[in-house]
C-alpha positions, 0 to 999 in steps of 0.5 A: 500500500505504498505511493510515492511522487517522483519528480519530473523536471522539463523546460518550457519554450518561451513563445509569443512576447519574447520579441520585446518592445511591443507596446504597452507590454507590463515587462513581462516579455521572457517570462516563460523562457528558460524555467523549470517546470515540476511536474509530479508523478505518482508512483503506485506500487499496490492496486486493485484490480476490479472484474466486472463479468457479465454474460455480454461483456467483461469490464476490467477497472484499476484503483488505487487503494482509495478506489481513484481509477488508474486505467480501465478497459473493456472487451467491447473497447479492444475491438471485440463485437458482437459474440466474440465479446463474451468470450474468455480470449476477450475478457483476458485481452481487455485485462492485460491491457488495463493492468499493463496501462496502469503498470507503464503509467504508475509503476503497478508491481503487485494486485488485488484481485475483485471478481464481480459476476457470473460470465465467461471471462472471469478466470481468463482475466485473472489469468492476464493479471496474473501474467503481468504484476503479482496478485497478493489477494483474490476475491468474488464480490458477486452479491447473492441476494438474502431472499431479495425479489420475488421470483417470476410465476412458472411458464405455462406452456 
């Protein structure tokens, strides 16, 4: 559960009013020439990865411990249409290319794994996490109803 910031250092290009003498100018003319502009980079080496499993899709989100969203990606965004999109190549696809975002962009080393749903790629997924950072935990979340709605009445046929 670590995060840490890394400092990035990059020079700006000074652009228009670097020509001096324009009239009615405030002496402001150089001021972005030359400067060093800090930009911070977040440096997360835990996340969760949540495996959201339907029966026509299968939608991979990566967080932060404090749930902020690093990088996502579904089966139907990695050009998957139609019945190849519920499938378990699609949902393992979709998978490592979140996971492998969000490792290039913050530095992602080990995960948690959140299963949610009942569809076909559910283990194909964690199968793709598992192939790129280690996974510490694993866990299904699916909601099982406490005698939740009443069901249908039976078919008559």
């Amino acid at each position: 559960m670590s995060e840490s910031n890394q400092v990035i250092e990059e020079t700006t290009e000074g652009g228009a009013g670097s020509a001096g003498g324009a009239v009615g100018s405030t002496g402001a003319a150089g001021k972005g020439q030359g400067r060093l502009k800090r930009k911070t980079k977040r440096v997360i080496s835990d996340v969760i990865v949540h495996v959201y499993a339907s029966f026509n899709n299968t939608l991979i989100n990566v967080t932060d411990v404090k749930g902020n969203t690093l990088s996502w990606a579904t089966a139907g965004g990695c050009g998957f249409r139609g019945s190849r999109k519920s499938t378990p190549f699609a949902g393992q696809v979709a998978a490592g290319k979140a996971i492998q975002k969000a490792r290039e962009l913050y530095g992602a080393e080990s995960a948690e794994v959140r299963i949610y749903g009942p569809g076909p790629g559910r283990d194909a997924s964690v199968r793709a996490v598992r192939d790129v950072v280690q996974i510490t935990a694993i866990f299904d979340v699916t909601g099982i109803p406490f005698n939740g709605c009443r069901a249908p009445k039976a078919r008559r046929v």
